[in-house]
N, C-alpha and C positions, 0 to 999 in steps of 0.2 A: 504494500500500500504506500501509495506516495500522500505527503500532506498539503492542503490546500487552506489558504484564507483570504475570504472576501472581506472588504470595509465597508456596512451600512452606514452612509451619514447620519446621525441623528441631530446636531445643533450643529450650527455656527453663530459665532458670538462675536460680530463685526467690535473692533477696535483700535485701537493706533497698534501699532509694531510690537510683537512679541517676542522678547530677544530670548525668552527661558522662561521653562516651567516645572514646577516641583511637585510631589503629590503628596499630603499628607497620611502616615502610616494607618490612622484610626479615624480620622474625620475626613466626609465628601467635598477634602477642601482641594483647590489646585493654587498653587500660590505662581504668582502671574507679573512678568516682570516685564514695564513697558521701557519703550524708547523714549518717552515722555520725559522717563524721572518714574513715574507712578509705581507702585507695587499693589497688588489686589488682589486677595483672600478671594475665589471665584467658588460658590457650590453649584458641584456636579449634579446633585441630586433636586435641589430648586431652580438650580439655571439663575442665580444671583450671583451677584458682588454681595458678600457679606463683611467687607471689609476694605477699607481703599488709605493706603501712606503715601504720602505726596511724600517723595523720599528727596527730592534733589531737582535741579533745573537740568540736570545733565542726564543721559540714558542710563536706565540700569541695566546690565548686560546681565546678574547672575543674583539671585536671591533663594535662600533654602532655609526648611523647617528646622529646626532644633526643639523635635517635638518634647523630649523630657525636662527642656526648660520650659516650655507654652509659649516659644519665644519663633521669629523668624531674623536672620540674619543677613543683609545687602550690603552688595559692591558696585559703586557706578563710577560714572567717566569723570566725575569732582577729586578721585583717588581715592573717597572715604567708603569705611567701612560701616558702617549702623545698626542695630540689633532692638530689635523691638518686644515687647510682651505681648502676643495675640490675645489675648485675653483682657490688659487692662487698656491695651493699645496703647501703653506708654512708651518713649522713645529710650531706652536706657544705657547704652550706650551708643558714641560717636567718635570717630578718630580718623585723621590721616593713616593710609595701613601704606599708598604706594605713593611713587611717584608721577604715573601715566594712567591710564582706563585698567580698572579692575574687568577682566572678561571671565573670571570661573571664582565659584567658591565650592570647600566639599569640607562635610560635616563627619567628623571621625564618628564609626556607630556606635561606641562606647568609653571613649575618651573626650574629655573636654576640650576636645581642638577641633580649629576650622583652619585649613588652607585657601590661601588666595592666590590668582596669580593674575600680571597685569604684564600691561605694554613693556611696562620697564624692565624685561625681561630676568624678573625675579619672582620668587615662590616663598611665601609666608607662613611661618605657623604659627598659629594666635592659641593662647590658653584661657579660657573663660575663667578661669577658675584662681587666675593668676591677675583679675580685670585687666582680662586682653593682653595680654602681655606678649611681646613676640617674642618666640623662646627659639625660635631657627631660620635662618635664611639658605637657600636653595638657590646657587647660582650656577650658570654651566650655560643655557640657551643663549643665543645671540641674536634672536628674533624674538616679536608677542607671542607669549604663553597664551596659547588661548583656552587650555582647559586641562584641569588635572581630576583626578580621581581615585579614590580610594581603591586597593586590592581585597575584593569581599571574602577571599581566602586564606590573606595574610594582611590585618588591617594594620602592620607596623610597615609595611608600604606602600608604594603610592606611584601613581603615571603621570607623565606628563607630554602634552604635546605642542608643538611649535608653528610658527610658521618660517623658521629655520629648516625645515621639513624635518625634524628628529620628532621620536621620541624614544622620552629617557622614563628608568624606574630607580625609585630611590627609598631608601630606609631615612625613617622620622627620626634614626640618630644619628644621621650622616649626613654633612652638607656636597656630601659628591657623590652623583648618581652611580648607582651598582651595573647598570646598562643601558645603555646607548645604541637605536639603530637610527639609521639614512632610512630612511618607510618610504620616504614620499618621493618625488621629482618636484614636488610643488609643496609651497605652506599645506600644515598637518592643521583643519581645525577642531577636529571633536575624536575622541576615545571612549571605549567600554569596556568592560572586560565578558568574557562570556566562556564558560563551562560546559564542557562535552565529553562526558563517558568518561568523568574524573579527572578530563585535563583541561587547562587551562591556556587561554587564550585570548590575545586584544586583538581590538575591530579598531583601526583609524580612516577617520574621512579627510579627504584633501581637495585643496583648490586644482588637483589635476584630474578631476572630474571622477576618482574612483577609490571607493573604500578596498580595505587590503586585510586579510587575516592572519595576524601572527602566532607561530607556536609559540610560546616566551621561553620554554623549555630547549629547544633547540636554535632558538633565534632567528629564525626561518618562516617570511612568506610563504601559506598553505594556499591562499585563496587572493583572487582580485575581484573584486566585484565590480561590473563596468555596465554602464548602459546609461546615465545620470549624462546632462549633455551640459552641465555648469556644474560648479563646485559645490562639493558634499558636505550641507554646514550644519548637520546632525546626524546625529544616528544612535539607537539604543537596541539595547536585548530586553526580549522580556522574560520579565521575570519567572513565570512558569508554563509559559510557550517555548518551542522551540521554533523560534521565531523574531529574524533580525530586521530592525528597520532602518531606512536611510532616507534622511531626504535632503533638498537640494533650492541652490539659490536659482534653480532652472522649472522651480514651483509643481514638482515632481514629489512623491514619496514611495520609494520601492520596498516590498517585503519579500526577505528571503529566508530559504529554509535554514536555519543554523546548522542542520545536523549533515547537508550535503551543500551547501551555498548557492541550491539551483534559486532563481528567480520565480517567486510566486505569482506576483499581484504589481502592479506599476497605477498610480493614481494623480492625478491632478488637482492639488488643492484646490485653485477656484479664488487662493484670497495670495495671489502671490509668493515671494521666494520661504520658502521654510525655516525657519531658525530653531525649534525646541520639537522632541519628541517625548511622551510621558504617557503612562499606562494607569489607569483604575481598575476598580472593580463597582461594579452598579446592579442590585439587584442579581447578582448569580452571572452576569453577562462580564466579559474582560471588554475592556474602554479602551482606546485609541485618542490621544491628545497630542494635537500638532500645533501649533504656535508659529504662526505668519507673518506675512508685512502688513494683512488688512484686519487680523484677529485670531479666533482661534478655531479650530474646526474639532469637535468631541463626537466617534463614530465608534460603531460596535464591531470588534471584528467576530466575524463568525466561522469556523474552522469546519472541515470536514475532509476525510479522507478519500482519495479518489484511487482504484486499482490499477496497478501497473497494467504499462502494454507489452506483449508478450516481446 
């Protein structure tokens, strides 16, 4: 049996630019980062703004839950960092973190740390616990970081990619990365990691129009993924699909099989180029969340197995 999955539109939620989107672990919340400056608590399940921070005059490129504080955490183009309580919607902290645009932020899953990384081709690690305190800097890129991420298998590491076209992995106690590849021919904008029959593996998308599969174990391209006709400025695994997505500033979203890299499904958003992909659950049904130049589009995907041909 081969796997198959369609995308049912269900909403689209016309709005300024969605440079990133987060899902909250336990609540129908999507936290929703514009190019405005704005940040906005969106429920899935009402089809509301339950929540709106006018965070900055300048774009937020990257905002995430730090759901066991009740708090959510932002990076924009001012260099500051901000951290809010969802709940009393107080501002509680505020700081200079860079020198250029914050483009990524990633929430350790059980350490008090959040990593930043900006234009200024440096990588931060902040300790909430220490108020904020940067306890390590991460230098080695020669181009914008434009996104790092946690290793869900080993969270005392961490990825990072460039538009230097590398990307590098590094330990939370080491300011010099443990590996280093050349992935790209062109700037590297978005990573994930994704697990297969016990082994692991990153997904990087680039401005040379094609995501690429690395073993990290052998350091070795397994896979290309190509058919994007503009640069690949998202992409995620989900979480209990076998099932990778990419989309593109060519206003495109591909879904492919993780477990042989064949190409599924190819969709045209409808609200322009793609910047954020993110996954719910609604009623028993797995959620599809894309984040565009015109808003954001929330659609069901629906899986079904189709039989090979002989």
């Amino acid at each position: 049996m081969t796997f198959a999955i369609e995308i049912e539109k269900k909403h689209v939620q016309k709005s300024e630019r969605v440079k990133a989107l987060e899902i909250h672990p336990t609540e129908p919340w999507i936290l929703v980062s514009l190019y405005t400056g704005t940040v906005q608590i969106w429920n899935y399940q009402s089809q509301t703004v339950e929540k709106n921070y006018q965070v900055s005059e300048s774009p937020v490129r990257s905002a995430k839950f730090i759901a066991r504080e009740k708090s959510i955490v932002v990076g924009s183009d001012d260099h500051f960092i901000r951290v809010y309580n969802y709940t009393t919607e107080e501002k509680t902290k505020e700081f200079k973190a860079h020198d250029d645009y914050i483009r990524s932020l990633a929430v350790h899953p059980t350490l008090p740390y959040v990593l930043s990384s900006s234009d200024d081709m440096m990588i931060k690690l902040w300790d909430w616990e220490k108020d904020w305190a940067c306890t390590q800097i991460f230098k080695g890129h020669n181009h914008y970081v434009m996104q790092v991420a946690f290793n869900p298998k080993e969270n005392q590491t961490f990825t990072s990619v460039s538009l230097d076209c590398t990307m590098k992995m590094w330990n939370l106690s080491s300011s010099d990365p443990i590996l280093e590849l050349e992935a790209h021919s062109k700037g590297i904008n978005c990573v994930d990691f994704l697990t297969c029959d016990d082994k692991q593996y990153l997904i990087t998308g680039s401005d040379d129009h094609t995501a690429k599969v690395w073993d990290l174990q052998n350091q070795t391209c397994v896979q290309i993924l190509e058919g994007h006709k503009n640069n690949i400025s998202a992409l995620a695994m989900h979480p209990e699909l076998p099932a990778l997505f990419t989309g593109s500033e060519d206003g495109t979203f591909s879904v492919w099989d993780a477990t042989n890299y064949s190409l599924l499904n190819t969709q045209i958003s409808e609200l322009g180029r793609i910047w954020a992909i993110g996954f719910a659950s609604l009623e028993g049904s797995h959620m599809l969340i894309i984040g565009c130049d015109e808003g954001m589009i929330i659609g069901k995907i629906v899986c079904s197995e189709t039989p090979e041909e002989d």
